[in-house]
RODO-2510 file (C-alpha; in nm, 4 decimals, decimal comma):
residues 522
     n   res          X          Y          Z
     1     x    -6,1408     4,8722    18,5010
     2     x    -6,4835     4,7460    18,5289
     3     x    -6,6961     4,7942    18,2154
     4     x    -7,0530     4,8446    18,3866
     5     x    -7,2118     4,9684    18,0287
     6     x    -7,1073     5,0547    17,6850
     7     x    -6,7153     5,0824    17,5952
     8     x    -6,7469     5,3658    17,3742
     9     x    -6,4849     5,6173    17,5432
    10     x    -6,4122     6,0013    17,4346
    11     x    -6,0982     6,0741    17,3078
    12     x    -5,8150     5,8860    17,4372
    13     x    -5,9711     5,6301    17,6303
    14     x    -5,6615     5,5618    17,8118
    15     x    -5,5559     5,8829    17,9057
    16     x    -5,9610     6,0114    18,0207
    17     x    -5,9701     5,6786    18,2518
    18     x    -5,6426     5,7536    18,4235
    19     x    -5,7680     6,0803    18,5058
    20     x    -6,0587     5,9572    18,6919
    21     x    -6,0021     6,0241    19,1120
    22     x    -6,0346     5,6987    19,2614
    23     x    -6,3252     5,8590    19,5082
    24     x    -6,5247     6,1692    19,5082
    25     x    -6,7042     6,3664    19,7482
    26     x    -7,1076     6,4870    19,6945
    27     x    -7,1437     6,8052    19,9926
    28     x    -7,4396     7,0698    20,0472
    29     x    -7,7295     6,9388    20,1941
    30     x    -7,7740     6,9054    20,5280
    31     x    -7,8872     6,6720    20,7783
    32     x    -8,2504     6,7838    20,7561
    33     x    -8,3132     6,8553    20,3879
    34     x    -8,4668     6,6706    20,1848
    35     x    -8,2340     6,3929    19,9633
    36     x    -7,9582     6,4948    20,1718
    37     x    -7,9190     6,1376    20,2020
    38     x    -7,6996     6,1771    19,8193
    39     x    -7,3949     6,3508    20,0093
    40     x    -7,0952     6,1291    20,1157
    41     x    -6,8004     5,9312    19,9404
    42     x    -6,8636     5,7633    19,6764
    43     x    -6,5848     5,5769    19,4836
    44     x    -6,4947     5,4817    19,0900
    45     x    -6,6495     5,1175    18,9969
    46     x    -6,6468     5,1339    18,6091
    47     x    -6,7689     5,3066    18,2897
    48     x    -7,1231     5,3701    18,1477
    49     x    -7,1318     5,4809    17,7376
    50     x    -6,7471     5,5747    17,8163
    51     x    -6,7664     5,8009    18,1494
    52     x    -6,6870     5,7118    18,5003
    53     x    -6,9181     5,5600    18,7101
    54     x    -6,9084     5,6393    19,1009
    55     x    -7,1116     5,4551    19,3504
    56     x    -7,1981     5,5382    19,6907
    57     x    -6,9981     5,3819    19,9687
    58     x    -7,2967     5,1329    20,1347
    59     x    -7,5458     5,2126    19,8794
    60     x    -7,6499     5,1372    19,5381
    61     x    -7,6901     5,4812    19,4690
    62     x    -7,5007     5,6009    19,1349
    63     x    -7,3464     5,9108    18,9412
    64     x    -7,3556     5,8167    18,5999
    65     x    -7,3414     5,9969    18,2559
    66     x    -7,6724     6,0007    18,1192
    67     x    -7,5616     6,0752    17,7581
    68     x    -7,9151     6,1711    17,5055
    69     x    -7,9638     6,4931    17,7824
    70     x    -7,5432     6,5673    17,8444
    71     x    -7,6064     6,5522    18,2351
    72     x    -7,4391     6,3754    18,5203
    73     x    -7,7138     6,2392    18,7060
    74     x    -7,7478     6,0933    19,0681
    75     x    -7,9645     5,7811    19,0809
    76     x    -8,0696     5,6244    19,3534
    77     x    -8,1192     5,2916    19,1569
    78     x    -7,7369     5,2931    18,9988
    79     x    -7,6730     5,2175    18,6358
    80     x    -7,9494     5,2027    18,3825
    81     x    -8,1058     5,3499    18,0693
    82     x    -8,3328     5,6217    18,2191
    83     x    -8,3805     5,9516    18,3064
    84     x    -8,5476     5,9272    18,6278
    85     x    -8,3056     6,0597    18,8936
    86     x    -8,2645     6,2479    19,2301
    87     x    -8,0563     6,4818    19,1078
    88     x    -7,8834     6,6293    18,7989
    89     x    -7,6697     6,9000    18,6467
    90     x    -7,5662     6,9825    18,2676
    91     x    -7,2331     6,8913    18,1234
    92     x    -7,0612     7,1887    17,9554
    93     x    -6,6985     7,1225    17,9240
    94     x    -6,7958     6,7640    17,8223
    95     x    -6,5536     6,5853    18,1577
    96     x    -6,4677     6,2381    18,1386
    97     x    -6,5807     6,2393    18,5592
    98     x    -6,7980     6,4198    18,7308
    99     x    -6,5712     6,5269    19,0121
   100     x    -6,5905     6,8908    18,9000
   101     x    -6,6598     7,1538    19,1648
   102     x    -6,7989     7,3851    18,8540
   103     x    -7,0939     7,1679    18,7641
   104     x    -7,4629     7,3128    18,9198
   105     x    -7,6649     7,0248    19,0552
   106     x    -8,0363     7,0497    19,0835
   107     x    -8,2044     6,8373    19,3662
   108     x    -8,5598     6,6907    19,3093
   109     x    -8,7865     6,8751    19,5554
   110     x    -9,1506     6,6703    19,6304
   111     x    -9,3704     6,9916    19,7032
   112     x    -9,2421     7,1319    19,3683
   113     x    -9,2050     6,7931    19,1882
   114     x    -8,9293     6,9419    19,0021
   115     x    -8,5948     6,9401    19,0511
   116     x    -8,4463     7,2946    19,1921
   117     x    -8,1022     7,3985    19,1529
   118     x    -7,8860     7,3606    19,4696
   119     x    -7,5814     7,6190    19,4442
   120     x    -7,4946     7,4554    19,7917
   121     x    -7,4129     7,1066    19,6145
   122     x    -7,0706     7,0373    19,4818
   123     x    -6,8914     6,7536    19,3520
   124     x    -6,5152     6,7321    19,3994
   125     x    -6,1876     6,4931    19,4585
   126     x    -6,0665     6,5659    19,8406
   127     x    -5,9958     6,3658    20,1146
   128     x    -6,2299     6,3186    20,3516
   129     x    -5,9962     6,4090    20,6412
   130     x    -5,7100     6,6111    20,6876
   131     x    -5,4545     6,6665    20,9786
   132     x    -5,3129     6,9796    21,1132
   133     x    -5,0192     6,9434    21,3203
   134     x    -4,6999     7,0891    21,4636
   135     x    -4,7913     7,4196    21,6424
   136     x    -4,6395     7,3755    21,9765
   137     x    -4,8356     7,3743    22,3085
   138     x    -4,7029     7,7158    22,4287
   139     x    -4,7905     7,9229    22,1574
   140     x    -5,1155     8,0650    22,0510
   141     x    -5,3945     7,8933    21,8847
   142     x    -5,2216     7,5204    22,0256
   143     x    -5,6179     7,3571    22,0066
   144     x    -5,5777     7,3806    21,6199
   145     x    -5,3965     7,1114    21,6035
   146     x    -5,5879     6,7611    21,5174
   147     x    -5,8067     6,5920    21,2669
   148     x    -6,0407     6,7875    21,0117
   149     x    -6,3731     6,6237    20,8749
   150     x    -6,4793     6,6924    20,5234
   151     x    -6,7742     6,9483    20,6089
   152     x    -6,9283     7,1415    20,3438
   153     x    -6,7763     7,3792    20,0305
   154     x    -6,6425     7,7176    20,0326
   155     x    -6,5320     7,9143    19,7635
   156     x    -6,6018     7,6224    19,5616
   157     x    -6,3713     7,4422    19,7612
   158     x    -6,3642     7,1752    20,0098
   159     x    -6,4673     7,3140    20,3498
   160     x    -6,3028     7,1457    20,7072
   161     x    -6,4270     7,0963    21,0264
   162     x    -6,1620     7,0204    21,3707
   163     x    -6,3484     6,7404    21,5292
   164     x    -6,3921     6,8200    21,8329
   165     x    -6,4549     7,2038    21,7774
   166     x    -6,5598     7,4701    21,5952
   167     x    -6,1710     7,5616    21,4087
   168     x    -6,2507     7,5085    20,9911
   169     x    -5,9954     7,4981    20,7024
   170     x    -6,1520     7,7171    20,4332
   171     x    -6,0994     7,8210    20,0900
   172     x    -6,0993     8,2441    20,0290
   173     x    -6,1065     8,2849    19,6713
   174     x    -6,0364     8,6837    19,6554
   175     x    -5,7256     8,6520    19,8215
   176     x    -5,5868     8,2784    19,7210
   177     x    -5,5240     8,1673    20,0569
   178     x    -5,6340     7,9122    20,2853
   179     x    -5,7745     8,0126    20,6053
   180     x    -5,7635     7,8584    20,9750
   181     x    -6,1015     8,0273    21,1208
   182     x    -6,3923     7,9788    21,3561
   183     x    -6,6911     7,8362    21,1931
   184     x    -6,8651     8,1688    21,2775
   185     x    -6,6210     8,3635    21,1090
   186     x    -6,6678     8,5066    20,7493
   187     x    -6,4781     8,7022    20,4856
   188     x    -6,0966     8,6942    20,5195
   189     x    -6,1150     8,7186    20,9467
   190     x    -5,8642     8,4092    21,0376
   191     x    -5,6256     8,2993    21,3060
   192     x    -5,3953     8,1753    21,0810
   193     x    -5,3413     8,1637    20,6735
   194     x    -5,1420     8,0248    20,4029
   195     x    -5,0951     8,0937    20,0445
   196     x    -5,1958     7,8293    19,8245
   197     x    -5,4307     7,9113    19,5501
   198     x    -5,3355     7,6040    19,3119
   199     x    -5,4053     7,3961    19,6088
   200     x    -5,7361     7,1940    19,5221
   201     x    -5,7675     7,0791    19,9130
   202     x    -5,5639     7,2207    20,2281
   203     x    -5,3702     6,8870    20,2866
   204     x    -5,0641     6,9763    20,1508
   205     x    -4,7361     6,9457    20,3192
   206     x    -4,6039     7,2472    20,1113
   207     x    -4,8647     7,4857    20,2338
   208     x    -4,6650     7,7594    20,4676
   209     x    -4,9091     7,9008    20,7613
   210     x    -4,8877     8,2114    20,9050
   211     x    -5,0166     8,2807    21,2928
   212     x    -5,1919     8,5537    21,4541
   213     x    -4,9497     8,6138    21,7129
   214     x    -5,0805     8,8934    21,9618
   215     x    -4,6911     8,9611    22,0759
   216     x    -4,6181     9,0895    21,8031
   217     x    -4,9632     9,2082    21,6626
   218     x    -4,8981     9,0132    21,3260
   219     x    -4,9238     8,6815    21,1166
   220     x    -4,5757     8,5129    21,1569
   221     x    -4,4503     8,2063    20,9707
   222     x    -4,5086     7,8611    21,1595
   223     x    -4,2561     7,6500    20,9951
   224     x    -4,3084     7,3196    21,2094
   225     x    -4,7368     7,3533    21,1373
   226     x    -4,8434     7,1365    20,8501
   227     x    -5,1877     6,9953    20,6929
   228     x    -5,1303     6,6375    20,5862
   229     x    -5,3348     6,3920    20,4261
   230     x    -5,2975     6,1623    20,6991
   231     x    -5,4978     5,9748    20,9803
   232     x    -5,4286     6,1197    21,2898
   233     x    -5,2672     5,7250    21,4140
   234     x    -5,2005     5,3987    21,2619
   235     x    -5,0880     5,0642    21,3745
   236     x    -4,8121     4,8581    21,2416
   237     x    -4,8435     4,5018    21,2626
   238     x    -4,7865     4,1040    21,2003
   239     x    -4,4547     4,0435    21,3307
   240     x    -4,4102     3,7600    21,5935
   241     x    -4,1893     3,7631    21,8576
   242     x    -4,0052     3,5102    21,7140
   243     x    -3,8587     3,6690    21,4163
   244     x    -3,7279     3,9181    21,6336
   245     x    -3,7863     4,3043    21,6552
   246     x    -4,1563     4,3022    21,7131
   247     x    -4,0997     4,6192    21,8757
   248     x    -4,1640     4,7853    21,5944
   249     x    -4,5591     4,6841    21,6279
   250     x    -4,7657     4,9230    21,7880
   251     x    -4,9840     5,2571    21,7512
   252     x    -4,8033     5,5763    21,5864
   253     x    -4,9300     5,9487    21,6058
   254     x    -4,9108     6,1950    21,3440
   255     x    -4,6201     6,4679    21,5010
   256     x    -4,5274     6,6493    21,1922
   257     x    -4,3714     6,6329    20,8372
   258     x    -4,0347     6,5158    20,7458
   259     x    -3,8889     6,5957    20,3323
   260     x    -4,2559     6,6890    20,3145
   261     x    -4,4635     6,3735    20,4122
   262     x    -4,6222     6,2550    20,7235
   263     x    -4,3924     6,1588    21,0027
   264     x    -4,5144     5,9267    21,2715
   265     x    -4,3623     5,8527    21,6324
   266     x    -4,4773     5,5492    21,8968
   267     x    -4,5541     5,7137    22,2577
   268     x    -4,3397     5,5885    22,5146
   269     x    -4,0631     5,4678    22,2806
   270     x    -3,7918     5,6068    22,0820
   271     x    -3,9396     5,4940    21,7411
   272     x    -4,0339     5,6765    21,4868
   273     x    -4,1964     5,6564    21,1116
   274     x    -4,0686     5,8740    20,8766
   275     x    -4,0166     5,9013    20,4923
   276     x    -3,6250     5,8877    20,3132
   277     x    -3,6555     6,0923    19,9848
   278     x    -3,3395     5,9531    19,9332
   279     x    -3,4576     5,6052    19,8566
   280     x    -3,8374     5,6925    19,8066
   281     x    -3,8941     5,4628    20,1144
   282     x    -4,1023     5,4396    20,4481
   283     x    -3,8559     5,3686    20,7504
   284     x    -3,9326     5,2632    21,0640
   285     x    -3,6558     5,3291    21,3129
   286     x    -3,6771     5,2073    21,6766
   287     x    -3,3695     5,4537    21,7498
   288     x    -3,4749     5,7487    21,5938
   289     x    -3,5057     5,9399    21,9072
   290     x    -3,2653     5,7564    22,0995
   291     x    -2,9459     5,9240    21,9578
   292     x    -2,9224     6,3320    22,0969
   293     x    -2,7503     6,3805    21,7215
   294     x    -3,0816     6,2729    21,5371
   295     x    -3,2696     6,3962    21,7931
   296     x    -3,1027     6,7977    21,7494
   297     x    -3,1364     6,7291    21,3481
   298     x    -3,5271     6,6572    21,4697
   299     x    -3,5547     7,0388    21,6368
   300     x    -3,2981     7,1350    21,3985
   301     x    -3,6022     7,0409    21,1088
   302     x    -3,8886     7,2415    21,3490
   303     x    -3,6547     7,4879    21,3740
   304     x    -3,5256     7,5376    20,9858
   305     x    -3,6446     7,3233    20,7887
   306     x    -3,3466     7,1331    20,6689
   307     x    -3,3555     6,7601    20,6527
   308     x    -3,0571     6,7271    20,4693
   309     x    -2,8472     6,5213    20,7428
   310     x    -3,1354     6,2719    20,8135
   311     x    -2,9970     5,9160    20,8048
   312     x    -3,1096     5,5815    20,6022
   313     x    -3,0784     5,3958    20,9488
   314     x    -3,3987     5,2123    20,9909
   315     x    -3,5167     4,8850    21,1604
   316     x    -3,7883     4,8211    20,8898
   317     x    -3,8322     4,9966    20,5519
   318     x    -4,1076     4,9625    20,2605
   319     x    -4,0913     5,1541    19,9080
   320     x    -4,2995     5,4603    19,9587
   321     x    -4,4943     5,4118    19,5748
   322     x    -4,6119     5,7725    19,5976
   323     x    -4,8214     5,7182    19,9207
   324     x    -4,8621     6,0361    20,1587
   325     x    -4,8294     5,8509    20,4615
   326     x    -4,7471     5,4784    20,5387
   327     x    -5,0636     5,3429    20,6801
   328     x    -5,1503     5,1232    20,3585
   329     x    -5,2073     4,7465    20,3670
   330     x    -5,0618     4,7339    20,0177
   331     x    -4,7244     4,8590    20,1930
   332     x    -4,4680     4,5561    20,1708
   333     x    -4,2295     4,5590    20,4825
   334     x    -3,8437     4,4577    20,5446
   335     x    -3,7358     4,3798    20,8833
   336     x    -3,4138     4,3710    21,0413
   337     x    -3,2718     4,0379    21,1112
   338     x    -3,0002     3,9836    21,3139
   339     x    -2,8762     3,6041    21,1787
   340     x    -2,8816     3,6883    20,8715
   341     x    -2,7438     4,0721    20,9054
   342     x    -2,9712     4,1854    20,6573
   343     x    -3,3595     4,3009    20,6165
   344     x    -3,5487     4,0432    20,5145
   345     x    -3,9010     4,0899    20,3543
   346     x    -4,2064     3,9873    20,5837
   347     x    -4,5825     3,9360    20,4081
   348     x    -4,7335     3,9196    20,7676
   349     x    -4,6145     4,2668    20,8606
   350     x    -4,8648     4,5559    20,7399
   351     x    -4,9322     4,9310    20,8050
   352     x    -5,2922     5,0098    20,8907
   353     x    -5,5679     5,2682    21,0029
   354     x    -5,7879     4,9866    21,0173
   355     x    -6,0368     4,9686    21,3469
   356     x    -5,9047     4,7701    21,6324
   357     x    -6,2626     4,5951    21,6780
   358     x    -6,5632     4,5256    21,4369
   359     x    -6,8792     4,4350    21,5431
   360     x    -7,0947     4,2210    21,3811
   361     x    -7,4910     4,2820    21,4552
   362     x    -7,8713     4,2299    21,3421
   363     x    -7,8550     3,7995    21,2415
   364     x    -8,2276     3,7289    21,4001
   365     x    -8,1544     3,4885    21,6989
   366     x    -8,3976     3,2429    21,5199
   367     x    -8,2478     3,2287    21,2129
   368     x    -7,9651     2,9386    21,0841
   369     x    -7,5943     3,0783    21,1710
   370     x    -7,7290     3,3826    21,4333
   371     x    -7,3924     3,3147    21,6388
   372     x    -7,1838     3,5184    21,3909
   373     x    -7,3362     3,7951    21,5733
   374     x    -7,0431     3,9402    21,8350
   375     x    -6,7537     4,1423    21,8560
   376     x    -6,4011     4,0779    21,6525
   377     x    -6,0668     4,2084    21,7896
   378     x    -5,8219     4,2624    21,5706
   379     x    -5,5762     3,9787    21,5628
   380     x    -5,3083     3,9708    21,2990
   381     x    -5,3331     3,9910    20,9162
   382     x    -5,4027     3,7687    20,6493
   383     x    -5,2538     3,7809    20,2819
   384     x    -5,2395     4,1096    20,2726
   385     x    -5,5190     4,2276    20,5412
   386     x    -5,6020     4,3113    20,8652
   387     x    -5,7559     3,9918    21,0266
   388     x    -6,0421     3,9577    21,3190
   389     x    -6,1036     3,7145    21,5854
   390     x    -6,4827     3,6861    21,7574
   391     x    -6,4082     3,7205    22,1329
   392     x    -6,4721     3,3609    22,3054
   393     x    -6,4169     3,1963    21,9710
   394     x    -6,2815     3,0390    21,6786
   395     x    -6,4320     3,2554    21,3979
   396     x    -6,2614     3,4828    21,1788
   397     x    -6,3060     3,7636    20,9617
   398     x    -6,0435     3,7797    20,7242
   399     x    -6,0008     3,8885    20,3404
   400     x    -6,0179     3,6935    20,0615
   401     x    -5,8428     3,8839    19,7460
   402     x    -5,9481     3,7082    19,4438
   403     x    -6,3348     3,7878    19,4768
   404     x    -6,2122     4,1027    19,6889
   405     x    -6,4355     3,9923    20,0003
   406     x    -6,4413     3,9907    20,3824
   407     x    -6,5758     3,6586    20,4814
   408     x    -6,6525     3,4898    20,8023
   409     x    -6,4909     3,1940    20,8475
   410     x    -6,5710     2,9549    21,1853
   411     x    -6,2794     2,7619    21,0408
   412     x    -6,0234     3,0976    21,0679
   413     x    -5,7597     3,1513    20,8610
   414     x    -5,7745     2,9774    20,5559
   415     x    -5,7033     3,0380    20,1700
   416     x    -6,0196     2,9808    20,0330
   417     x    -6,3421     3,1340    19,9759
   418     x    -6,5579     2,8796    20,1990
   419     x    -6,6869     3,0952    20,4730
   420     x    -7,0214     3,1177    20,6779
   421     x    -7,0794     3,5091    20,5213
   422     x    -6,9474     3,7704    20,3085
   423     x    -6,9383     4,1157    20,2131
   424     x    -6,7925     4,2548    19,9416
   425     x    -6,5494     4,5129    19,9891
   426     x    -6,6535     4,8821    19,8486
   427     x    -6,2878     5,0038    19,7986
   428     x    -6,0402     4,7467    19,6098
   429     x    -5,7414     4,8808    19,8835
   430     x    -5,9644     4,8867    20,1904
   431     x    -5,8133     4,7605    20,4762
   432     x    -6,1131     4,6088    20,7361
   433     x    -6,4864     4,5617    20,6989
   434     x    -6,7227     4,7584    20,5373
   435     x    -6,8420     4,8986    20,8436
   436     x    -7,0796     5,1852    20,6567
   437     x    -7,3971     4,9630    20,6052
   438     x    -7,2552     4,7286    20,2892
   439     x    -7,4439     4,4317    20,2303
   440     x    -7,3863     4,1270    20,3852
   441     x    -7,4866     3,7948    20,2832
   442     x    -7,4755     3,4534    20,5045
   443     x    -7,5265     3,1043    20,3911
   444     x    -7,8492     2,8899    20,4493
   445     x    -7,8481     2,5327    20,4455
   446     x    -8,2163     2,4538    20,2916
   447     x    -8,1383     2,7035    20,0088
   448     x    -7,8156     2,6240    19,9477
   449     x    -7,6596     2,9536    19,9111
   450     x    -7,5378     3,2794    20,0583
   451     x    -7,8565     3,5131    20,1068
   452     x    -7,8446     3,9060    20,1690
   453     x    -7,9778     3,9509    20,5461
   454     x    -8,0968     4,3092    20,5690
   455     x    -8,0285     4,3299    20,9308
   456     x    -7,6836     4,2476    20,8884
   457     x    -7,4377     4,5301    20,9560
   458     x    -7,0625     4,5517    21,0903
   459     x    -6,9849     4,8762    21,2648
   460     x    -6,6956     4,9650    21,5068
   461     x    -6,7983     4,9891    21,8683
   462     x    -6,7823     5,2563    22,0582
   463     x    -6,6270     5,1546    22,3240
   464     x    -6,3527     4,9912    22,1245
   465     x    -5,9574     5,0279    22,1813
   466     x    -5,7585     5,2461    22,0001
   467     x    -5,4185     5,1485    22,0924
   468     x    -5,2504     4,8417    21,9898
   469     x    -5,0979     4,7004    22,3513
   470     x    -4,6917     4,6424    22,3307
   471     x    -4,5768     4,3305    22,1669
   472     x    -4,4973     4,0218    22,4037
   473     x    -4,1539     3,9070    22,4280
   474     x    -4,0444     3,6083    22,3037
   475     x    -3,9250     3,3273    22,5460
   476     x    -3,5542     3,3628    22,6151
   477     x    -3,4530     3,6169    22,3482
   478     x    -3,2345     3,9375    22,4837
   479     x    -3,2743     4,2471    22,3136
   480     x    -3,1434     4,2216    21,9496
   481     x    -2,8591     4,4632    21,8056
   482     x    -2,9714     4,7453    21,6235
   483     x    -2,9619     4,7576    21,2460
   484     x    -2,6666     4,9217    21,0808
   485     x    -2,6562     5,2656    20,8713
   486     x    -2,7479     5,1986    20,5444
   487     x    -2,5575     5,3536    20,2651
   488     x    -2,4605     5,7003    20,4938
   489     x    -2,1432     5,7449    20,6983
   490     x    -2,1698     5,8405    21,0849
   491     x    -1,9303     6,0186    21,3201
   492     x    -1,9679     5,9153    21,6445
   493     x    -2,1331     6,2028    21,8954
   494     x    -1,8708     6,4372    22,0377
   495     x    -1,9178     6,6936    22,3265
   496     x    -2,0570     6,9758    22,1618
   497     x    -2,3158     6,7544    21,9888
   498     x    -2,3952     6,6252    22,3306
   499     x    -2,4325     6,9994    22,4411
   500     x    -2,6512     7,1252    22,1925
   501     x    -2,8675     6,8140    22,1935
   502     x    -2,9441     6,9127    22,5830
   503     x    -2,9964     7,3070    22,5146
   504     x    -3,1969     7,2072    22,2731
   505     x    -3,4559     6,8923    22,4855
   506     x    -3,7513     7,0704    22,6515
   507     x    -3,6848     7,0766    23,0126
   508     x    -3,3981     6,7481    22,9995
   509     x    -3,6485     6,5038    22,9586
   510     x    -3,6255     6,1995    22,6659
   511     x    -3,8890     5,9796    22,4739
   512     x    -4,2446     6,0386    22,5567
   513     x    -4,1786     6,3183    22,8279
   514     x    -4,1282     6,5534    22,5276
   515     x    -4,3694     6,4365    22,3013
   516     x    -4,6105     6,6982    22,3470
   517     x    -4,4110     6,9254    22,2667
   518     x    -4,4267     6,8015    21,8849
   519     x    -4,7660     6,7100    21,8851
   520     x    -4,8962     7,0787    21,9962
   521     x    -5,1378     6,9853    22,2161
   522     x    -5,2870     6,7607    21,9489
***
């Protein structure tokens, strides 16, 4: 951990620093307040006289421990000795962090020129988004489905916003439940509910929702709806044609939860991502909807519950290390390879929910290296990390781990920190560019340096893809055997396996034709 300040920690010093979130959320002001400009993510860079620091991501402003007044303070200039701030609020239970939904901020206001208490501001751990998913097309309340946006605080809790309407994910304290409502809605008036009063944030897999369902004039259990803390799609990665089973590159979608984490499948194929609690791995399995017995356990799970007869049969696999979902960079991968008849480990393959394009903007024409201005498609990765190509050229924008920077390189990929600019990346994990206004600094010959260049921004187009396209086959290869079942016997399928697998296959269709029908209209 960096030490930004003094050393001196409370207590166990080792035990208060582990319990420090990695990131934090500041909500309550709006758009058009004043200082509203101190909401946002901000993320754990050190200590200061033994409490966290957090700094803002693409700012220097700071939440630090100002310790002769025993407030957390927000200041716009970061870390120093002082008390001038832009906001504040009193320490009474003496918290290593400040991530603490309890603590009462007051905001400076110019036409008072004091600061005025904000009970709308409140600091907590959540994650910024969250995924509902699972409540099939035909039923009532289908457009629920999809990705929440960290909004605002209810309850004291973290309030959720669908993102392309008006459904929220709220906290109601008086009854310990977590609502599915209309923005407009107050009190306990919902569409759907789940207990879950221990729950700090609604993206639990273990949260059970109830539905309004007008048939019956009741809230019935949903079993196959779950909130995850997971990105709606992510793209696997890195493997060349070459090596064989590239197939399993491409974009995923978030269709439900399997042994409670995110499960992923790849439109148009029969591969899916999902987690083995027997091995506390990640597998990807190219035939995990091919075979009507997997595919009946699959409803079976919607239906029941009961994942009990999944299979260790997977084309790829990765140790899970207590992620949610399997869209980290940090993620190693082992592929299936045929010659050798065993899953070999690949450093080029990677997991990510990184942007497909970047675009680099604001280099003055005039000034020395302007033509690092353009657009960069994602390409393949680099030790560890998404890597970027600038579209009718030879420059790269790649990651260099041991000053934790993205450069750009005209040279490409190389292992070295030579490189034309840099940035330096906010998050230590973060898979692509800063793309939320980090500073960016580019080399000038007559100085002899790299020189922060206001202007200079990355930010992801709008018009860019967000679908990996298939991988290309690779000259004169056939299609390679399928990998064998890994520590699980099989039977093979019989006729009443066959049968029920076809009962139970919305309207006899296979692969993508019955995708929806997972998604929920997502």
């Amino acid at each position: 951990m960096q030490d930004v300040g003094s050393a001196s920690m409370p207590g166990d010093s080792e035990g208060d620093a582990a319990s420090c979130p990695r990131s934090m959320h500041v909500v309550g002001r709006s758009a058009g307040q004043e200082n509203h400009d101190i909401c946002g993510e901000y993320v754990h860079v050190g200590q200061h006289h033994g409490f966290a620091v957090y700094q803002k991501l693409g700012s220097a402003t700071a939440i630090r421990y100002l310790r002769s007044m025993h407030r957390w303070v927000i200041d716009r200039a970061g870390v120093r000795e002082s008390d001038v701030c832009v906001a504040w609020a009193n320490d009474s239970v003496g918290s290593i962090h400040p991530a603490r939904a309890d603590l009462i901020w007051h905001v400076w206001d110019v036409t008072s020129q004091v600061h005025v208490m904000d009970a709308n501001v409140v600091t907590f751990s959540a994650p910024a988004k969250i995924t509902l998913v699972g409540r099939a097309a035909n039923r009532e309340n289908a457009s629920a489905n999809g990705e929440y946006t960290l909004a605002g605080v209810c309850h004291s809790r973290p309030l959720y916003q669908h993102r392309n309407g008006t459904a929220v994910l709220r906290f109601h304290s008086d009854e310990g439940r977590w609502l599915l409502s209309s923005v407009y809605d107050s009190g306990n008036v919902c569409c759907a509910f789940a207990e879950g009063d221990s729950m700090p944030h609604p993206g639990f897999p273990e949260l059970q929702w109830h539905f309004w369902e007008p048939q019956v004039g009741k809230f019935s259990p949903d079993p196959a709806t779950r909130t995850l803390t997971a990105p709606r799609m992510l793209h696997v990665m890195g493997r060349s044609a070459e090596s064989g089973n590239a197939r399993i590159c491409g974009t995923y979608y978030l269709a439900g939860a399997w042994e409670g984490r995110s499960l992923y499948v790849q439109p148009g194929t029969q591969t899916v991502i999902r987690y083995s609690g027997k091995t506390d791995r990640w597998l990807i399995d190219c035939e995990g909807l091919a075979e009507p017995s997997l595919m009946s356990k699959l409803y079976h799970w919607i239906l029941t519950g009961d994942t009990s007869a999944a299979s260790e049969r997977c084309t790829a696999h990765s140790q899970a290390c207590g992620t949610q979902h399997p869209g980290f960079c940090d993620l190693q991968w082992q592929v299936w390879d045929t010659l050798s008849g065993r899953h070999n480990r690949d450093l080029k393959v990677r997991a990510t929910t990184a942007p497909l394009a970047v675009r680099i903007a604001g280099r003055l024409p005039a000034s020395e290296n302007s033509d690092i201005n353009g657009d960069y498609v994602l390409q393949t990765t680099h030790l560890g990390r998404p890597a970027y190509q600038k579209v009718g050229g030879r420059a790269m924008i790649r990651f260099w781990p041991p000053s934790g920077r993205w450069v750009i390189d005209r040279e490409g990929l190389r292992n070295t920190d030579s490189c034309v600019a840099y940035a330096d990346s906010p998050q230590q994990n973060s898979d692509h560019p800063p793309t939320d206004g980090a500073a960016w600094y580019v080399w000038e010959t007559s100085r002899g340096g790299h020189f922060l260049d206001q202007g200079l921004a990355a930010s992801v187009p709008a018009d860019a893809p967000t679908e990996l396209p298939p991988p290309a086959p690779a000259a004169g290869k056939r299609g390679l055997a399928a990998p064998p079942v890994v520590d699980q016997k099989r039977r093979r399928l019989d006729a009443a396996d066959a049968a029920e697998a076809r009962a139970r296959r919305p309207d006899g269709l296979a692969g993508q034709g019955w995708l929806p029908r997972i998604f929920g209209g997502a």
